[in-house]
C-alpha positions as CSV (number, residue, x, y, z in Angstrom):
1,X,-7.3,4.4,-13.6
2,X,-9.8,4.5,-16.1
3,X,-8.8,4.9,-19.8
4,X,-11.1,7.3,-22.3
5,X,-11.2,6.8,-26.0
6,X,-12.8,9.7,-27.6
7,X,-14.2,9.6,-31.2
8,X,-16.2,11.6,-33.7
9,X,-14.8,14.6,-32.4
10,X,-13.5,16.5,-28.9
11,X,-14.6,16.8,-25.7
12,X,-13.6,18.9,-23.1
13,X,-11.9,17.4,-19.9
14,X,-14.3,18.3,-17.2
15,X,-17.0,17.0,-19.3
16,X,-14.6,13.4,-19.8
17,X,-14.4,13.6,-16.1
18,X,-18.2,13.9,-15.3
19,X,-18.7,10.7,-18.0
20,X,-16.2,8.7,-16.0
21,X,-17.4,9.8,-12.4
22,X,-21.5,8.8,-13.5
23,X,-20.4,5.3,-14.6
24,X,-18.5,4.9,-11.2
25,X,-21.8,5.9,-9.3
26,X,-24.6,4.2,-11.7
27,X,-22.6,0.8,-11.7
28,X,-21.3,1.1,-8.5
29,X,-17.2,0.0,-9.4
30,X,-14.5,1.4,-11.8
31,X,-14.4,1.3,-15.2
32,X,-11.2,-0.1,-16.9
33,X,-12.6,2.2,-19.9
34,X,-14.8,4.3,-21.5
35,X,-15.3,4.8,-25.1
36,X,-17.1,7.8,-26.3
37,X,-18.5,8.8,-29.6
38,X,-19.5,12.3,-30.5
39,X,-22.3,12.5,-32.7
40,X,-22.9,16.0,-33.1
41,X,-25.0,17.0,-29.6
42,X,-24.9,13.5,-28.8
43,X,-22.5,11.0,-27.6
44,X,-22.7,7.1,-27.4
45,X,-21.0,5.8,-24.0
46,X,-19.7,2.4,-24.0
47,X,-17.9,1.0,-20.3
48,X,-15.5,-1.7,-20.0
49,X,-15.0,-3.1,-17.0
50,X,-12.9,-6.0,-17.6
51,X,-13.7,-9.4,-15.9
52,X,-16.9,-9.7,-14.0
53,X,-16.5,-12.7,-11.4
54,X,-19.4,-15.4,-12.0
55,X,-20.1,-18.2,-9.7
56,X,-21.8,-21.4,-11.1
57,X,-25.8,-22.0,-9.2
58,X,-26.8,-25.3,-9.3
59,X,-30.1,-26.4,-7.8
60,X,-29.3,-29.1,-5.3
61,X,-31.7,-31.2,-3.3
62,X,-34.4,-28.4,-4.1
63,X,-32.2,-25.5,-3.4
64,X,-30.7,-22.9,-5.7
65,X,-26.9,-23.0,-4.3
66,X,-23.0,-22.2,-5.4
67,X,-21.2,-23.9,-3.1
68,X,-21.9,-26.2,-0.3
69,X,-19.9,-24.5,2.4
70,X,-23.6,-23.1,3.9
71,X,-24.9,-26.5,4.1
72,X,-25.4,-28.3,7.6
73,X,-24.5,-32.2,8.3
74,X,-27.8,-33.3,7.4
75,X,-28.3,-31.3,4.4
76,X,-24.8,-32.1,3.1
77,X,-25.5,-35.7,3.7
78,X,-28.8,-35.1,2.1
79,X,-26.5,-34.0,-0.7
80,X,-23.9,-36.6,-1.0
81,X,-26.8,-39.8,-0.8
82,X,-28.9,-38.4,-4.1
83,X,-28.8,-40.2,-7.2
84,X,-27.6,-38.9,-9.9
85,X,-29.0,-39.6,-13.1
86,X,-27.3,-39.7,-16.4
87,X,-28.5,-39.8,-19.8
């Protein structure tokens, strides 16, 4: 459920409701939390959405990869006879 912080002044619900339902369609996912601030007419609109998974890409024997699971024998022996070079 997503939690709303409203600032700067009051908002009705159905319009809270319409805030939380475009951030579900624009970004695709749920927020954890919205925090608005009334200015007047306008309001700023700040989303939370907690932890955002990230794998590590690493360019490996000329290809841009996370994890070698996709690789076949001779690409992941390709892999494992490079040299590595330090500084």
């Amino acid at each position: 459920m997503c939690e709303v912080r409203v600032t700067g002044g009051v908002l009705p619900q159905d319009e809270i409701d319409q805030y939380v339902k475009r951030a579900r369609e624009k970004f695709h996912r749920e927020p954890k939390g919205i925090d608005i601030r009334v200015d007047g007419d306008f309001v700023e609109l700040k989303y939370d959405f907690g932890h955002v998974p990230f794998d590590r890409i690493r360019r490996i024997t000329g290809y841009l990869v996370g994890t070698l699971d996709r690789f076949n024998d001779a690409k992941r022996s390709e892999e494992s006879d490079r040299v590595k070079h330090g500084i």
